[in-house]
Backbone bond lengths (Angstrom), bond angles and torsions (degrees), N, CA, C in turn:
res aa  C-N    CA-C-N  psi(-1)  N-CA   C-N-CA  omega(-1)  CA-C   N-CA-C  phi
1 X - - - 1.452 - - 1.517 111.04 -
2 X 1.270 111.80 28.32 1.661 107.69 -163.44 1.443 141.77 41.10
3 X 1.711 108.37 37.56 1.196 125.01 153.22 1.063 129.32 -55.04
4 X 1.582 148.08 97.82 0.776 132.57 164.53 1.850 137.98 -45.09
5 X 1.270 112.14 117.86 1.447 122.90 -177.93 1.562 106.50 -21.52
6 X 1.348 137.32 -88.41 1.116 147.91 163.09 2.055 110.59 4.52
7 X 1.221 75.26 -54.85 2.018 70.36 -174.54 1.284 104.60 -89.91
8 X 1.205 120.14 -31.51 1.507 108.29 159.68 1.486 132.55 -54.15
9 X 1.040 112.51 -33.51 1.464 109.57 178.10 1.922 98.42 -84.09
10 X 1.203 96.55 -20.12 1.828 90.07 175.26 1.362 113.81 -65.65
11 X 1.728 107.57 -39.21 1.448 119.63 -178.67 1.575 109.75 -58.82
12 X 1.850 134.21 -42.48 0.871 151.40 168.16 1.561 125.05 -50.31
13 X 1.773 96.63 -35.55 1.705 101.42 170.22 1.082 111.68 -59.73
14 X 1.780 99.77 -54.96 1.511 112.22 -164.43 1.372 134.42 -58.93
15 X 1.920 91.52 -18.79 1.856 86.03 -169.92 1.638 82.64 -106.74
16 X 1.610 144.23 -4.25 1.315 135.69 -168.34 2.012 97.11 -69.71
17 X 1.782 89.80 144.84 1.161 108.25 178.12 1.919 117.16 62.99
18 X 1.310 119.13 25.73 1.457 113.45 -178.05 1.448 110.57 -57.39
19 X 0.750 118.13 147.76 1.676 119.06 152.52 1.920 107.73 -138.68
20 X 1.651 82.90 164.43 1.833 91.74 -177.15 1.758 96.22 -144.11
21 X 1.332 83.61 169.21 1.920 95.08 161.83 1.788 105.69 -155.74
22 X 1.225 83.08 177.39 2.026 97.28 177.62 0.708 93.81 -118.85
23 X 1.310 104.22 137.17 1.649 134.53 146.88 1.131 121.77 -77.57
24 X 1.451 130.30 142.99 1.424 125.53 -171.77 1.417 90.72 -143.06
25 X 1.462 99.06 179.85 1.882 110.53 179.42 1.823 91.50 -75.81
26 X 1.248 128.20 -5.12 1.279 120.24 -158.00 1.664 105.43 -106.74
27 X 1.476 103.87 -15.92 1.484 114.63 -164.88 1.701 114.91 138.59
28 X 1.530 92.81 -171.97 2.009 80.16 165.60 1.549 89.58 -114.44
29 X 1.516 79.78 172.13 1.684 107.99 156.92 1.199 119.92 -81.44
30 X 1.202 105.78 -169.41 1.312 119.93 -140.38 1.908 81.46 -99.53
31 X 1.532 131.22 140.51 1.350 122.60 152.50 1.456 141.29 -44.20
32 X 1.044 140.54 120.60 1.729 142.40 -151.75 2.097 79.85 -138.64
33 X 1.429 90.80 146.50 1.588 109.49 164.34 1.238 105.04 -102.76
34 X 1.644 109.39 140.27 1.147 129.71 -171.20 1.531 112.40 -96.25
35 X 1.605 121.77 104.80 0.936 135.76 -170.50 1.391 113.70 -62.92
36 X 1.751 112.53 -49.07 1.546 106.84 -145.76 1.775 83.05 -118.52
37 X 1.669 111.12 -169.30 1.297 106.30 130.49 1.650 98.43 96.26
38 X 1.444 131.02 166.90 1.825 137.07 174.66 2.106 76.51 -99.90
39 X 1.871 66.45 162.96 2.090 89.84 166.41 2.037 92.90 -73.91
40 X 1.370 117.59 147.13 0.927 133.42 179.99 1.774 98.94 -87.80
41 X 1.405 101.70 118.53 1.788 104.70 -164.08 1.040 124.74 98.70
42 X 1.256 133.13 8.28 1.510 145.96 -143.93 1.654 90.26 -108.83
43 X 1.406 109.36 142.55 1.546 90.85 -174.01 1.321 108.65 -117.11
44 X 1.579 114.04 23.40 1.218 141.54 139.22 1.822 133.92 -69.45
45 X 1.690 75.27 -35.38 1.944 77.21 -175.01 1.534 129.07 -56.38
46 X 1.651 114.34 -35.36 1.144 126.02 172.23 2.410 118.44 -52.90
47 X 1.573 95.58 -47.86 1.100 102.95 173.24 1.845 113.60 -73.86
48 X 1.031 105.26 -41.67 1.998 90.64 162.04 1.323 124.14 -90.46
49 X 1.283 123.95 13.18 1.725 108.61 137.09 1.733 110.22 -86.59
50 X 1.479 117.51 -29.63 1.097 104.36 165.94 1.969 124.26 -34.02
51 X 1.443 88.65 -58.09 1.662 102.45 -162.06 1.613 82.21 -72.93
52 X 1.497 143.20 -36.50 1.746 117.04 161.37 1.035 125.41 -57.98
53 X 1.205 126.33 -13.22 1.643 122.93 -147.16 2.212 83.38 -103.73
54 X 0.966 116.00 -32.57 1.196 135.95 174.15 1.437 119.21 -59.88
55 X 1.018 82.66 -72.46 2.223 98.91 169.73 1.123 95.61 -48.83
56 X 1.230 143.31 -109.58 1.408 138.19 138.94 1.502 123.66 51.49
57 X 1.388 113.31 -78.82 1.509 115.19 159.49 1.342 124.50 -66.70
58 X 1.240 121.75 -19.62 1.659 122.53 -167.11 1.807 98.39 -88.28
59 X 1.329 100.23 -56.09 1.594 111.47 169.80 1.501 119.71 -36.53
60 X 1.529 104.30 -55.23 1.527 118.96 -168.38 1.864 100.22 -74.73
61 X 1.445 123.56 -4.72 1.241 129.40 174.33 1.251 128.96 74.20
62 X 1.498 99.28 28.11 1.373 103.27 -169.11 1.705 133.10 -83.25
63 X 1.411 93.77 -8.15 1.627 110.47 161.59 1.108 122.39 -85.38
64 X 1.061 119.54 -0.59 2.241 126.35 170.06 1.404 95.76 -108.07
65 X 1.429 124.18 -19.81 1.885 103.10 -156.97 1.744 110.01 -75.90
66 X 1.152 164.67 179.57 1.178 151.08 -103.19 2.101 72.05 -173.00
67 X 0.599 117.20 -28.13 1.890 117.28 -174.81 1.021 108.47 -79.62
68 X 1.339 110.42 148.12 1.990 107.24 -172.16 1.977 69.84 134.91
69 X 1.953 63.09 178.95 1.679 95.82 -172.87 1.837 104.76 -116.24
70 X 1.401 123.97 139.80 1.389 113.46 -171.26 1.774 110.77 -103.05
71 X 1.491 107.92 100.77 1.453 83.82 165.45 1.756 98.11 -119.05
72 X 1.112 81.92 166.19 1.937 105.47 170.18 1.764 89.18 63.53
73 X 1.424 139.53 45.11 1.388 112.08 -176.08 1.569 99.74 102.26
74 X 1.399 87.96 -94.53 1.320 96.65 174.84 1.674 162.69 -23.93
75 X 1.370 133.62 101.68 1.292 126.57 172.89 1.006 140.80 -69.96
76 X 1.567 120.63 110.29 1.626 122.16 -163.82 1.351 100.59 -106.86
77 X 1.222 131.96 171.65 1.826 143.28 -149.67 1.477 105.90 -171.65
78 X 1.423 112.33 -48.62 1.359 113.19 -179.74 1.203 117.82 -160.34
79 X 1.558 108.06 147.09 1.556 120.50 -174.94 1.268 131.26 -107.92
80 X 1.322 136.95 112.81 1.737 128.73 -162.43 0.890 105.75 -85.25
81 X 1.729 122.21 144.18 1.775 107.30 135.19 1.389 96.06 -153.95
82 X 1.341 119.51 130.30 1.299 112.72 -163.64 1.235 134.67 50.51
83 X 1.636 106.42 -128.10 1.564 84.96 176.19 2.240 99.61 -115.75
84 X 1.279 102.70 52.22 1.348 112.24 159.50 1.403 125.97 -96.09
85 X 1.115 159.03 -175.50 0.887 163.95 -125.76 1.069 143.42 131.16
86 X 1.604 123.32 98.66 1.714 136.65 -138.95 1.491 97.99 -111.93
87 X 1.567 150.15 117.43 0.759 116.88 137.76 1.503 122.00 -116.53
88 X 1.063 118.04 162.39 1.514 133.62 -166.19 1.596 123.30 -141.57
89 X 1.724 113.87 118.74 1.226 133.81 140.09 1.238 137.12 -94.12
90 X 1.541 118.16 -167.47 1.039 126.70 174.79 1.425 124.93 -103.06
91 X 1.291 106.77 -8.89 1.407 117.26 -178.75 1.724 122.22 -133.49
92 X 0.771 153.32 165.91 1.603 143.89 -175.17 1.423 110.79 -86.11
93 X 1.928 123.32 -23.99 0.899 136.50 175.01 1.930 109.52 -70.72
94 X 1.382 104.03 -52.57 0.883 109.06 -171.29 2.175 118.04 -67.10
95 X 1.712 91.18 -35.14 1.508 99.21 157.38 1.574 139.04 -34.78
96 X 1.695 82.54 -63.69 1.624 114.45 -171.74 1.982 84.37 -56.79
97 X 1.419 113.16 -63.41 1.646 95.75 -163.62 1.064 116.87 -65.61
98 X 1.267 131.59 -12.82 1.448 135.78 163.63 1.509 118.87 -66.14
99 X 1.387 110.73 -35.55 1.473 115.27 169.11 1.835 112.07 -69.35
100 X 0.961 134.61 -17.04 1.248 137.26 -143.32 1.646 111.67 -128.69
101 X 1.928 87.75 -19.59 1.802 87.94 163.71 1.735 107.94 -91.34
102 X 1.445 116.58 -40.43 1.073 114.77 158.77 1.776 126.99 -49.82
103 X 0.896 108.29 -31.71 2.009 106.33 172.48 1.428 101.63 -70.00
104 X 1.796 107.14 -33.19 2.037 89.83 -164.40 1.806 105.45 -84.25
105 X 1.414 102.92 -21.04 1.745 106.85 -166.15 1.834 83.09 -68.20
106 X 1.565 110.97 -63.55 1.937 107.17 -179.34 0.847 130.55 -35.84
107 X 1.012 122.22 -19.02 1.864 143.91 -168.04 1.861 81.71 -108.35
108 X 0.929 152.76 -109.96 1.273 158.00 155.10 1.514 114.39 46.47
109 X 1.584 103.97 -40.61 1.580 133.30 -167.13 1.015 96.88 -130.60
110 X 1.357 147.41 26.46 1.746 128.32 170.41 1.058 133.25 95.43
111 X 1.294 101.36 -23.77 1.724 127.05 175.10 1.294 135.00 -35.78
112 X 1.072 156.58 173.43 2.130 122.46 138.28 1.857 77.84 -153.82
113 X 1.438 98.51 138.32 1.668 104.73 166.61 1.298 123.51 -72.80
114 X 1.171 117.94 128.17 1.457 119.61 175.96 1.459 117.80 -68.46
115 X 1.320 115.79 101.06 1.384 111.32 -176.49 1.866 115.78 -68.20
116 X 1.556 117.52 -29.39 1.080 110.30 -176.65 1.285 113.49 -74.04
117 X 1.220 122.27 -21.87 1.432 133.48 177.96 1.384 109.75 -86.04
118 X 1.676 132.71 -1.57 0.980 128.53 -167.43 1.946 111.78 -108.74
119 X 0.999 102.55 118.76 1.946 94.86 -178.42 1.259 121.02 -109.55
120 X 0.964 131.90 -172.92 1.503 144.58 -178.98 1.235 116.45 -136.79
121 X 1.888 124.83 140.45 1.596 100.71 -176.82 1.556 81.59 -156.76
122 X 1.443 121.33 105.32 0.975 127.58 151.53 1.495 147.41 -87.42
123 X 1.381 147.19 152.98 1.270 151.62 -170.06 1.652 102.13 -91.66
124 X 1.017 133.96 7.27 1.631 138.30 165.11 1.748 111.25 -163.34
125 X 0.879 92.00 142.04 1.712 93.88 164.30 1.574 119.66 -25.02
126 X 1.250 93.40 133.82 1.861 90.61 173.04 1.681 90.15 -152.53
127 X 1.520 118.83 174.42 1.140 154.23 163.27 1.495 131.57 -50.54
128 X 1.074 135.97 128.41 1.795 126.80 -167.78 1.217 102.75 -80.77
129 X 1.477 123.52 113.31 1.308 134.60 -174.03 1.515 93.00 -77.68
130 X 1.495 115.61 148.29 1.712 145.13 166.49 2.048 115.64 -105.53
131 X 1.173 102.62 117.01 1.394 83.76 -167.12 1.663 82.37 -140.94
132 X 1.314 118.00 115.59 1.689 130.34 -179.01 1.679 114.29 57.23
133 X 1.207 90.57 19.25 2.050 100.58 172.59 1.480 88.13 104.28
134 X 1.170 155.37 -31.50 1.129 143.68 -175.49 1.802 120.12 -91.04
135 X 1.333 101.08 132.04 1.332 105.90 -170.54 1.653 130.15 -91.61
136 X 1.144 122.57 105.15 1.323 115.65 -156.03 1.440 115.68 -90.39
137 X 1.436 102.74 144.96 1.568 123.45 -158.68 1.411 103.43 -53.00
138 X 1.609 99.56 165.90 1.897 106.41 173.10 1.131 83.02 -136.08
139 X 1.373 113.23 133.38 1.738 125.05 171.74 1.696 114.69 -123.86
140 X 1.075 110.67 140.19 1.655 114.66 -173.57 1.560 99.85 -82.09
141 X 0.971 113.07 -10.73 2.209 102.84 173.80 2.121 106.67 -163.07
142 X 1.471 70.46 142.13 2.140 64.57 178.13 1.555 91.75 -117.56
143 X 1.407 102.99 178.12 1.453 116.70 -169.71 1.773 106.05 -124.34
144 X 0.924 127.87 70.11 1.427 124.29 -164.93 1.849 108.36 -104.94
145 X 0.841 130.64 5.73 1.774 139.25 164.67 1.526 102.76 163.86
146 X 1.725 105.05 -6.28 1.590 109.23 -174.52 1.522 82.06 -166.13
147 X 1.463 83.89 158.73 1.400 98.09 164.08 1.691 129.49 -105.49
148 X 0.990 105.14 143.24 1.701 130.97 -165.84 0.868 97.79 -97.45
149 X 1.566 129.77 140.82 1.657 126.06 162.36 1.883 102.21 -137.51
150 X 1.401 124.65 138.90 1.481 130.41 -164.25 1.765 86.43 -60.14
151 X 1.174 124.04 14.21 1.514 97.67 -164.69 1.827 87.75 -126.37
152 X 1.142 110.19 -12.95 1.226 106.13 165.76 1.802 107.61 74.89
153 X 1.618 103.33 18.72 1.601 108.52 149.60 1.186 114.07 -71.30
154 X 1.561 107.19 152.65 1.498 110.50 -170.45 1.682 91.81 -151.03
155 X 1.282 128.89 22.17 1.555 137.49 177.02 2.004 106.21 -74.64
156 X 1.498 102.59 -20.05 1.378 108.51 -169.19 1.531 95.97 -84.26
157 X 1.241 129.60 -18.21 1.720 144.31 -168.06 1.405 91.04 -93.18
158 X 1.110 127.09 -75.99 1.342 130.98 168.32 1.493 112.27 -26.50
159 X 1.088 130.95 -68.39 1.787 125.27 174.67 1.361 110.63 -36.47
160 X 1.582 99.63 -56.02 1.628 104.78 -152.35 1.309 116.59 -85.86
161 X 1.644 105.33 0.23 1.407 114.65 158.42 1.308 125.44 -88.50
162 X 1.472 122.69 -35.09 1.463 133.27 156.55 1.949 97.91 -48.59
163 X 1.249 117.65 -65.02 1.623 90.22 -152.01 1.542 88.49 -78.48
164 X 1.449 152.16 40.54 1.175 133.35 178.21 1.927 92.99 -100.45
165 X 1.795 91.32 -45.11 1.396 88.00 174.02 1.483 136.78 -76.35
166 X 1.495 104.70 -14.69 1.451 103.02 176.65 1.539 108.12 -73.26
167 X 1.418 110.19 -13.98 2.016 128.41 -177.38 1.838 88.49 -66.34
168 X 1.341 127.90 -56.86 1.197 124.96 -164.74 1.343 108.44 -91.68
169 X 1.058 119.53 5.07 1.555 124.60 157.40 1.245 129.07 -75.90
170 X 1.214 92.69 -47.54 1.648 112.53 170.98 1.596 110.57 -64.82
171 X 1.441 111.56 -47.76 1.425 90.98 177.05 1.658 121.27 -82.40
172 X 1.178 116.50 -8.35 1.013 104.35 175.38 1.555 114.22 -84.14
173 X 1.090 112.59 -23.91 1.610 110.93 153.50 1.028 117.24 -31.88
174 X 1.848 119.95 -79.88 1.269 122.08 172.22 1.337 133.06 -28.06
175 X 2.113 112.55 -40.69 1.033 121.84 -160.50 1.798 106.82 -73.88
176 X 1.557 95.59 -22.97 1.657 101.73 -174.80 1.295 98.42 -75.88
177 X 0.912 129.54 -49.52 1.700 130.93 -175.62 1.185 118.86 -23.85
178 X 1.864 104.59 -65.88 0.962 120.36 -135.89 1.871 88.70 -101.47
179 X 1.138 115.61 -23.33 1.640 115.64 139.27 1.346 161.95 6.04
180 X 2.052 82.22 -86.34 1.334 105.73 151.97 1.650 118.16 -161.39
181 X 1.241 91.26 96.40 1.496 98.20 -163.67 1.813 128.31 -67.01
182 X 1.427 98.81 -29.15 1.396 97.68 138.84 1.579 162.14 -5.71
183 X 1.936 101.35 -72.89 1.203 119.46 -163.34 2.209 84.48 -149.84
184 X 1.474 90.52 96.92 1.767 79.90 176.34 1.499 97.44 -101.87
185 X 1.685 125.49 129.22 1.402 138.21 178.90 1.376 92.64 -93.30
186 X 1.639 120.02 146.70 0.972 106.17 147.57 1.478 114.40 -130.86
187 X 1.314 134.01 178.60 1.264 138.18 160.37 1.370 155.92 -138.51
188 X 0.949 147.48 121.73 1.562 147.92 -147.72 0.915 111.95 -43.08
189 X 1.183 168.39 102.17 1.891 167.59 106.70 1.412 113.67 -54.14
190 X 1.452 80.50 120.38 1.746 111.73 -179.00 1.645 109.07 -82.28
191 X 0.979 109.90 132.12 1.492 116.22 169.52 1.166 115.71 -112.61
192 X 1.622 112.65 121.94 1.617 98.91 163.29 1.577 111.15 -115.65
193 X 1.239 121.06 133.45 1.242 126.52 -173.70 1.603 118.84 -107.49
194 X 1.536 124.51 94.14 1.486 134.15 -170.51 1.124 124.12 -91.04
């Protein structure tokens, strides 16, 4: 991926020899070295699953494959944020192989997909996918910075954007108050909610 050598072997110092323990209400444990995995808190760790989560997709071929969804022109396959991970077709066939190049590239690197953590959310009926004996969920809405629903209501976005702003209304009420308690101005603000 055009890492330069140099920070890699820095990356290699840094995580060589980790160890951790638990704390409990009882005490800690005993220290164990940490084989796999970023330091938990590391304010690195987020940006090198990035650069996996990356390797990962490029490997698994997901910027040449013809699957994805087209907007603007464009073919999309998968969506980041952190350490989530959306991908999306048009067909269940075309899904499933998108899911399955991504499990072998993860596996490839150390990885293993979390099936319980993993869902499904389709726009019509489909079939209970099996993926290593375990059967992965079908959910009628996901929650990814908003919520999605297979039905493609969006009235629940709409609420929770109205009372977010009447939340910052209110305090900014307060905030004038407490301001100038004196002489409280107030003024008209338009909301448009999209």
């Amino acid at each position: 991926m055009g890492i330069p050598g140099h920070l890699t072997c820095l990356l290699r110092n840094l995580y060589a020899g980790q160890e951790a323990t638990v704390r409990t209400g009882h005490g800690t444990a005993d220290w164990f070295q940490i084989g796999k995995g970023v330091c938990q808190g590391c304010i690195l760790s987020p940006c090198l699953f990035n650069f996996y989560a990356e390797y990962i997709m490029r490997n698994a071929g997901l910027e040449e494959t013809q699957a994805g969804i087209t907007i603007a022109g464009r073919n999309i396959n998968n969506l980041r944020y952190a350490d989530d991970i959306t991908l999306m077709a048009e067909s269940e066939e075309e899904l499933k192989s998108l899911l399955m190049k991504v499990q072998e590239e993860s596996e490839n690197v150390g990885l293993k997909l979390n099936i319980q953590k993993t869902k499904i959310m389709a726009f019509c009926p489909i079939a209970s996918w099996e993926i290593d004996g375990e059967t992965v969920e079908t959910v009628s809405d996901l929650f990814l910075g908003s919520k999605i629903t297979a039905d493609g209501d969006y009235i629940h976005k709409i609420k929770r954007r109205l009372l977010l702003g009447r939340k910052v209304m209110t305090n900014l009420d307060r905030g004038t108050v407490a301001a100038n308690r004196k002489e409280v101005k107030k003024k008209s603000i338009y909301i448009l909610v999209v």
